[in-house]
N, CA, C and O of each residue as an XYZ file, in Angstrom:
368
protein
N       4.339     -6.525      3.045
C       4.627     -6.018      1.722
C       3.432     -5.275      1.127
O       3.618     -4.417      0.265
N       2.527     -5.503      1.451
C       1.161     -5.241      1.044
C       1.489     -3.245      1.360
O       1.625     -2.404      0.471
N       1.517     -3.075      2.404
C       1.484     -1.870      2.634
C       2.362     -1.062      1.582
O       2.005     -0.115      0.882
N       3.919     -1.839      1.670
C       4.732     -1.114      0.921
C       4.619     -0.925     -0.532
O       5.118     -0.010     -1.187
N       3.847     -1.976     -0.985
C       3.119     -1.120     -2.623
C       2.193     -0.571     -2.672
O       2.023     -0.169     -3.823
N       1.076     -0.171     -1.738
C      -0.075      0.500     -1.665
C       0.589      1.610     -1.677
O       0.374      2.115     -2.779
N       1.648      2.633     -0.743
C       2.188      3.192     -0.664
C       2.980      3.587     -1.725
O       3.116      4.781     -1.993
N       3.554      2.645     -2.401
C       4.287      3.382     -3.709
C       3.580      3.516     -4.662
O       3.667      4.450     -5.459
N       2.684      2.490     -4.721
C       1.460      2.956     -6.293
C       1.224      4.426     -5.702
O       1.950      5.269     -6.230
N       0.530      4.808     -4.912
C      -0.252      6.533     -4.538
C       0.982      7.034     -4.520
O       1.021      7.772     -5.505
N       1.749      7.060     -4.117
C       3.152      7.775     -3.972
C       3.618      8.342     -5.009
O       3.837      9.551     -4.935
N       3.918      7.581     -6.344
C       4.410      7.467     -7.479
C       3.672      7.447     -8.763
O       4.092      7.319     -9.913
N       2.300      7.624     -8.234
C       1.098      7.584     -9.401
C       0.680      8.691     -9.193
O       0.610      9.315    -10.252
N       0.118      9.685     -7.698
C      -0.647     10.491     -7.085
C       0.246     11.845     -6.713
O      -0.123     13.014     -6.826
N       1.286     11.443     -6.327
C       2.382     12.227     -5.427
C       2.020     11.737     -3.837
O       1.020     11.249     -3.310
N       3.506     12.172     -3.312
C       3.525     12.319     -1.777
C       2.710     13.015     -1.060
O       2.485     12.704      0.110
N       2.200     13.959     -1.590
C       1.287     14.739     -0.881
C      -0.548     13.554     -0.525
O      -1.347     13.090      0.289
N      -0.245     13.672     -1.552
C      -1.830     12.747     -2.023
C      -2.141     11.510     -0.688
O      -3.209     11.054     -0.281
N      -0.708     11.235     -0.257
C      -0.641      9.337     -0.002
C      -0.483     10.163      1.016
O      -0.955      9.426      1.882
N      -0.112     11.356      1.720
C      -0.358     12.077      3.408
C      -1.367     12.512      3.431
O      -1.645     13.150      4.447
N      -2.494     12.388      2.269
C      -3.921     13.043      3.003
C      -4.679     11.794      3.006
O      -5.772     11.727      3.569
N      -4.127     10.762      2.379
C      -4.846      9.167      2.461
C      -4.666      8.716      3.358
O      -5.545      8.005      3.845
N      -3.307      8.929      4.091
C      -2.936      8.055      5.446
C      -3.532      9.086      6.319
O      -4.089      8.528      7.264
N      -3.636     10.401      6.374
C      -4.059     11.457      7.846
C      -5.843     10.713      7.795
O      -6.361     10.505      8.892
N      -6.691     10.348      6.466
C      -7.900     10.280      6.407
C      -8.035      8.772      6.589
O      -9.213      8.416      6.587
N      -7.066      7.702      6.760
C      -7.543      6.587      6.912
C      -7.744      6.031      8.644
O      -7.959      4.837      8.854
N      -7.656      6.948      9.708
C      -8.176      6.607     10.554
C      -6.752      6.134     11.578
O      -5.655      5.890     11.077
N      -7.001      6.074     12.916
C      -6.189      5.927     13.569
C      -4.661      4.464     13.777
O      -3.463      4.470     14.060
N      -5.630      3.519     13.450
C      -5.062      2.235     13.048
C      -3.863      2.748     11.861
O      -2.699      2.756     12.264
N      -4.049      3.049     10.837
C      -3.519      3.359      9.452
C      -2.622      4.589      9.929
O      -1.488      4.567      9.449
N      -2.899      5.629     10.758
C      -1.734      6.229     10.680
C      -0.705      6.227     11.659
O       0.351      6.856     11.599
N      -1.250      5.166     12.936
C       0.107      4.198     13.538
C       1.328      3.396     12.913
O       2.490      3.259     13.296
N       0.551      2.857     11.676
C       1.371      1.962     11.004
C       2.136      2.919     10.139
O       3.240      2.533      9.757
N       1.770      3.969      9.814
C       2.820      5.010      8.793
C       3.888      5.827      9.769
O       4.897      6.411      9.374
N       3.401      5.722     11.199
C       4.171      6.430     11.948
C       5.470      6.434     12.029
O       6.310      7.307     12.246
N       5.516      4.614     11.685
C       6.998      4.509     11.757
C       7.342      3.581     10.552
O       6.453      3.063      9.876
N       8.949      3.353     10.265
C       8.883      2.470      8.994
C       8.433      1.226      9.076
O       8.221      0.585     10.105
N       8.259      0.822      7.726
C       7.221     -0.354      8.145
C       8.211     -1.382      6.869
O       8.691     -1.379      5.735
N       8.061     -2.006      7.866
C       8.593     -3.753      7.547
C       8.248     -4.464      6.725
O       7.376     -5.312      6.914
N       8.841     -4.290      5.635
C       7.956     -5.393      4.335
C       7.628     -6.982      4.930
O       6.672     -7.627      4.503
N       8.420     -7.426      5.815
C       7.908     -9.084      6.423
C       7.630     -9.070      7.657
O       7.546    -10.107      8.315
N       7.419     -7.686      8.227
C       6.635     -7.965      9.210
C       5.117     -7.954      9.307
O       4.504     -7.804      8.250
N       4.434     -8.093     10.431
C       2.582     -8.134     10.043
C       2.241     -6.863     10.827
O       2.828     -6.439     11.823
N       1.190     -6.336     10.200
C       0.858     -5.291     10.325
C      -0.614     -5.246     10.488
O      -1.147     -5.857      9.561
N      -1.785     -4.563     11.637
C      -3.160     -4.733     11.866
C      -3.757     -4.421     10.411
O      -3.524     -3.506      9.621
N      -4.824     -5.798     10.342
C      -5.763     -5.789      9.209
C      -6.397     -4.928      8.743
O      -6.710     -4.724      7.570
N      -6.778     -3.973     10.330
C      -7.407     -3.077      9.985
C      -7.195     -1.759      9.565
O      -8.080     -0.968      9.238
N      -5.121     -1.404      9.599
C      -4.505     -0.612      9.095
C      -4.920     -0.669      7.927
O      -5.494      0.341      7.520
N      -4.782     -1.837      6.992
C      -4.817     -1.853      5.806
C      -6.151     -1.459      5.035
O      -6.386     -0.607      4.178
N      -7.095     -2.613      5.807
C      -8.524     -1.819      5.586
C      -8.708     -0.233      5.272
O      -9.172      0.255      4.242
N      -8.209      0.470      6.462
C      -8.445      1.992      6.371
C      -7.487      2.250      5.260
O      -7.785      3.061      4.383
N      -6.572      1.730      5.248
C      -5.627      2.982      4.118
C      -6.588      2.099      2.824
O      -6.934      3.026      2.092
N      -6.925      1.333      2.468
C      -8.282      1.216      1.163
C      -8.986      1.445      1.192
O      -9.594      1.435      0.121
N      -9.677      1.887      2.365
C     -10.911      3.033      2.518
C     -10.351      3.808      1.853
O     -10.381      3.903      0.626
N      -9.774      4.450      2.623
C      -9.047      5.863      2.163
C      -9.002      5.991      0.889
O      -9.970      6.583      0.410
N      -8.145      5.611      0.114
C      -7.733      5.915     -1.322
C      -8.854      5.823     -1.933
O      -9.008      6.470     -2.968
N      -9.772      5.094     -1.490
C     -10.899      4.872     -2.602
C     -11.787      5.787     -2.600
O     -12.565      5.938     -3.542
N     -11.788      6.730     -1.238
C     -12.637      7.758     -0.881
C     -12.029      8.762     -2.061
O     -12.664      8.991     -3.090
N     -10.473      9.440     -1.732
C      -9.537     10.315     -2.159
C      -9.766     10.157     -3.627
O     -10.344     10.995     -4.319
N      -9.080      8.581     -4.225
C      -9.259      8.679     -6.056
C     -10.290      8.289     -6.721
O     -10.575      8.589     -7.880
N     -10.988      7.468     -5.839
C     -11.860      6.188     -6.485
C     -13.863      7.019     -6.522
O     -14.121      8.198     -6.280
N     -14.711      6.112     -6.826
C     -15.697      6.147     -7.028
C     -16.604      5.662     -5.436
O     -17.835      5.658     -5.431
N     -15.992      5.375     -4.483
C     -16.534      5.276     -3.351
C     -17.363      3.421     -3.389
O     -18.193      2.922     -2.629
N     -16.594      2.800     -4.730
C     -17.327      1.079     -4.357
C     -16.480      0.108     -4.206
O     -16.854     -1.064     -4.168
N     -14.827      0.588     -4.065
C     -13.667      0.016     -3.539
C     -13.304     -0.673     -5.624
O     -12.417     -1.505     -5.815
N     -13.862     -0.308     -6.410
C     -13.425     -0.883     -7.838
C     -11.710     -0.174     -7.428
O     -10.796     -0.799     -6.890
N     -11.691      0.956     -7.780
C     -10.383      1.621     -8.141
C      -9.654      0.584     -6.978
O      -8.709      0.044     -7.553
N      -9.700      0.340     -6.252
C      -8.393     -0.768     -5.655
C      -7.987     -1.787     -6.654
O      -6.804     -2.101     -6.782
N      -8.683     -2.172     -7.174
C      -8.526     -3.324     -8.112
C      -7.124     -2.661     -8.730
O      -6.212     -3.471     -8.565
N      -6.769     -1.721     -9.239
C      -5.602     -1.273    -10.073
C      -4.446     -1.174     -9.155
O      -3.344     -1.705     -9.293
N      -4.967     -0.224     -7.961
C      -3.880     -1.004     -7.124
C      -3.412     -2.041     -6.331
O      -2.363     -2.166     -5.698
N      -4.365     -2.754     -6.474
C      -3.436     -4.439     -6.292
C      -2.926     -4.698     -7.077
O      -1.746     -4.986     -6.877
N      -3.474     -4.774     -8.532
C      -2.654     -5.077     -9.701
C      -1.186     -4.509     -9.584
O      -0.210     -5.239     -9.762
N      -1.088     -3.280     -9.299
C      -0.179     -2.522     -9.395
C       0.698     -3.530     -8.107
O       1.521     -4.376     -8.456
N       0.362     -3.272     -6.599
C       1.082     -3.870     -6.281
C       1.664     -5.371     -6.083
O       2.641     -5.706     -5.413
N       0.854     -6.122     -6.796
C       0.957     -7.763     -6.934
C       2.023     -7.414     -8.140
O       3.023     -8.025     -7.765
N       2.279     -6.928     -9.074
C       3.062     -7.067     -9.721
C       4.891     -6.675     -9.610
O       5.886     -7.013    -10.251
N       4.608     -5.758     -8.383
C       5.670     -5.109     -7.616
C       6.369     -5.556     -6.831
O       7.469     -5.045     -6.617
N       5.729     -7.152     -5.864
C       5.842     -7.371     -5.019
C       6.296     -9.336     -6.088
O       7.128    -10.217     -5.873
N       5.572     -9.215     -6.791
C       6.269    -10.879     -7.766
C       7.764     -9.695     -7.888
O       8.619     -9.974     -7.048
N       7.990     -8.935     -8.459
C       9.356     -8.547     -9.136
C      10.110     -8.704     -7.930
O      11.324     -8.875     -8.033
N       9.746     -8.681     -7.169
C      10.779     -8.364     -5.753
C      11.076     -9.736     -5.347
O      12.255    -10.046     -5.178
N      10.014    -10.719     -5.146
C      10.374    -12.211     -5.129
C      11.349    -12.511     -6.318
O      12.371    -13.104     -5.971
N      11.234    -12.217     -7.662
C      11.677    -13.313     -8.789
C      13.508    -12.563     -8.089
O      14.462    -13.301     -7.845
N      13.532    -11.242     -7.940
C      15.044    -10.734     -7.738
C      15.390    -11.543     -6.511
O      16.535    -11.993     -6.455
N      14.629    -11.766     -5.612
C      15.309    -12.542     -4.625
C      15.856    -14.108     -4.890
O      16.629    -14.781     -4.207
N      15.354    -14.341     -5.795
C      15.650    -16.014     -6.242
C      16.469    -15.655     -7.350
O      17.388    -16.472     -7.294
N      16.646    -14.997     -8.209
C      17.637    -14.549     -8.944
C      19.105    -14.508     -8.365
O      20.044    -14.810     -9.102
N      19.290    -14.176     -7.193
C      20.551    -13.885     -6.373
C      20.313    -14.945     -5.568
O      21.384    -15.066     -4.974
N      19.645    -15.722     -5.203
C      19.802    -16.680     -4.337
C      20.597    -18.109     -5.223
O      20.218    -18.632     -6.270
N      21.856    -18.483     -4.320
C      22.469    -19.474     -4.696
C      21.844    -21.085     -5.187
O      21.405    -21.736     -4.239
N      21.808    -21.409     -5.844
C      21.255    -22.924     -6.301
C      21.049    -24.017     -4.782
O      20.650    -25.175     -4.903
């Protein structure tokens, strides 16, 4: 899941364009994992993730990994909404 809100925060904050020069610049690991769709419950190399937060932080940020901080926020809050809907519809 991690991936899939990193991806929509830049996506939807930055544009599409933005989040294809983050994934072409985050290194080989990171743009295996974009290659194909990616599995909110499946696991995905650590070090994909690593690079695509390199990345963004290079692209938007100040180069000391702070600006991630907003997007975790961003996606921790994306990723509770998606749990609370799943227990919402889940039967007693």
């Amino acid at each position: 899941m991690a991936f899939l809100g990193a991806a929509h925060y830049i996506k939807h904050t930055f544009g599409e364009d933005t989040l294809t020069r983050i994934v072409e610049d985050a290194g080989p690991a990171t743009q295996k994992t974009f290659a194909k769709r990616i599995d909110g419950l499946g696991l995905q190399p650590y070090e994909s993730f690593v690079g695509l937060l390199r990345s963004f932080d290079r692209h938007l940020g100040a180069g000391d990994l702070a600006f991630c901080k907003s997007l975790g926020d961003f996606a921790a809050r994306k990723d509770l909404q998606t749990v609370f809907k799943g227990y919402a519809v889940r039967p007693s």
